[in-house]
Wavefront OBJ file of the C-alpha trace (Angstrom):
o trace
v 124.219 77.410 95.711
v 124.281 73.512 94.618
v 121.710 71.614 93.368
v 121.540 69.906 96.637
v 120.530 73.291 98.821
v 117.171 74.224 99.028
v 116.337 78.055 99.836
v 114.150 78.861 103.102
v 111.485 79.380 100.889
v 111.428 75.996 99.332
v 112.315 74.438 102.592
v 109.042 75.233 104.124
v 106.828 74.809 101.777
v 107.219 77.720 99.294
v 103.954 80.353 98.670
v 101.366 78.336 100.939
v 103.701 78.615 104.432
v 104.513 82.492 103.325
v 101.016 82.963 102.713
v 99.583 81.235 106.236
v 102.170 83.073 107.856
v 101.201 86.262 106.539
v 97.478 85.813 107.392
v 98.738 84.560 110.899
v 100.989 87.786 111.346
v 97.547 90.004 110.446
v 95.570 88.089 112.084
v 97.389 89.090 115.474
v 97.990 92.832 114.303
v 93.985 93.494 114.065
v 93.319 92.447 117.350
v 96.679 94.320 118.991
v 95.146 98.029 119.696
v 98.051 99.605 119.665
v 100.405 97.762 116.831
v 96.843 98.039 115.123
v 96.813 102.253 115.453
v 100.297 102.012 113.424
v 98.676 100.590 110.491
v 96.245 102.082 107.209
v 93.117 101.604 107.660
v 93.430 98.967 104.587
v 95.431 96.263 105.542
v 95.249 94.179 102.465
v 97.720 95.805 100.493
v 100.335 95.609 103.384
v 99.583 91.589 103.388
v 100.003 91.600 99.476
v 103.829 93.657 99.727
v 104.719 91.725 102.819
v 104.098 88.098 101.525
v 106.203 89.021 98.369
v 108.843 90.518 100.267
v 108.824 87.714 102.187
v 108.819 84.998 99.972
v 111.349 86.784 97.568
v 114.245 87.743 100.547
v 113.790 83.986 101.520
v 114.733 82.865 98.185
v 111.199 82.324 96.156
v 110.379 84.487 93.104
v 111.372 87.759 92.380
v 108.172 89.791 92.059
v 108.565 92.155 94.691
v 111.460 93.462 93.216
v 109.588 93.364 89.649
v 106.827 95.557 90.979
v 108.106 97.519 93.361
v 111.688 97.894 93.536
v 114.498 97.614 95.832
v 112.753 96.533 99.297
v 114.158 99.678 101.164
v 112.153 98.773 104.176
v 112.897 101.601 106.802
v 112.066 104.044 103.705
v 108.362 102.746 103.084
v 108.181 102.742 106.846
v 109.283 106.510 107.587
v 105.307 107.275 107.256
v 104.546 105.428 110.521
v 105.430 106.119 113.883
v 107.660 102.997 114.959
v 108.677 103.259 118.462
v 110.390 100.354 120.823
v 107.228 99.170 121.867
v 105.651 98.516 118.523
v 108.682 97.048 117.385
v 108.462 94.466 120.353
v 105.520 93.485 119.534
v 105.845 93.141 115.720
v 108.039 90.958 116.908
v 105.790 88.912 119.348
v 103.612 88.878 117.000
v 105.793 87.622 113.726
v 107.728 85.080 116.010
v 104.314 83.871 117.388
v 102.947 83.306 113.585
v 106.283 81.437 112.756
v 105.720 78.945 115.741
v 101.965 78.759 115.232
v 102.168 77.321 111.442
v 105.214 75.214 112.418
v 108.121 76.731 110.749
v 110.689 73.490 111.426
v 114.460 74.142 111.765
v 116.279 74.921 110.491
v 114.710 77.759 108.752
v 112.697 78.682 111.895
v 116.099 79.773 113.349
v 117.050 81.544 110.088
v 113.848 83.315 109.994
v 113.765 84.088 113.548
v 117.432 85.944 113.258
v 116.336 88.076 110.410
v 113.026 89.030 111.503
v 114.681 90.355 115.308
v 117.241 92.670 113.198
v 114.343 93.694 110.986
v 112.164 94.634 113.943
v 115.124 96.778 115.456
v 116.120 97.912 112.147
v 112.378 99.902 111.485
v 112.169 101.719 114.830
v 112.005 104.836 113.583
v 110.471 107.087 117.080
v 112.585 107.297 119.862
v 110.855 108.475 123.536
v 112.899 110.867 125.598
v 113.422 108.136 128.027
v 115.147 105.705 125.245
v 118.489 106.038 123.910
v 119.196 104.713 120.386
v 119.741 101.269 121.543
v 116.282 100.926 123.286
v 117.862 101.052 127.005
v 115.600 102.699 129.364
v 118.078 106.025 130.166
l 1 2 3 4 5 6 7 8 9 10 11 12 13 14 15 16 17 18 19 20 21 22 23 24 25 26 27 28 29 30 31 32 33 34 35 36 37 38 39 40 41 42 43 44 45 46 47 48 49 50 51 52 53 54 55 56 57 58 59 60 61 62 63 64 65 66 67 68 69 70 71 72 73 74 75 76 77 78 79 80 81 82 83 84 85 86 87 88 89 90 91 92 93 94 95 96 97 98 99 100 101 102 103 104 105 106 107 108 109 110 111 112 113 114 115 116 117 118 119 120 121 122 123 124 125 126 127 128 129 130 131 132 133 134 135 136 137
């Protein structure tokens, strides 16, 4: 990268925008029964991991992978039962966030592609009616 190119992360507005989007994202999972059900009780540490994973894979600081390793995202989510449906609505919910604290392009569009193969990427329950694609059989 040149001196010129700014990461995502720097391009909207470094920790603060990761932060508000974070608190938007939660915001939207406590009130969304059945996302919510998927979820500890506790729902601050899951903020704390997912704004430094966050900030870090969009090219802030490190400290994710300083305290907690390697990311390996569908690992830490085995625990939880992640079916289409609450992947969909992550997703709602995590696009929503980006458009509601005004992610500008073009990181909105960067963030946007990651965050739909990320929400396809942890469905982790498949219902007898689903193949592994998410097609109604």
């Amino acid at each position: 990268m040149s001196s010129e190119e700014q990461t995502i992360y720097e391009l909207v507005g470094g920790d603060e925008t990761f932060q508000a989007l974070v608190d938007e994202f939660y915001k939207r999972v406590e009130v969304d029964e059945n996302l919510r059900a998927i979820f500890p009780e506790d729902l601050e540490p899951g903020k704390h991991w997912q704004f430094l994973f966050l900030r870090q894979f969009f090219g802030g600081p490190s400290d994710y992978m300083v305290e907690r390793g390697h990311p390996r995202l569908r690992m830490r989510h085995a625990p939880f039962s992640v079916d289409e449906s609450a992947g969909k609505a992550w997703l709602s919910h995590m696009l929503a966030s980006i458009d509601v604290i005004g992610i500008k392009e073009p990181s909105r569009s960067a963030m946007r592609s990651y965050f739909e193969r990320a929400a396809s990427h942890m469905i982790n329950t498949y219902l007898p009616n689903e193949d592994t694609d998410g097609d109604a059989q």
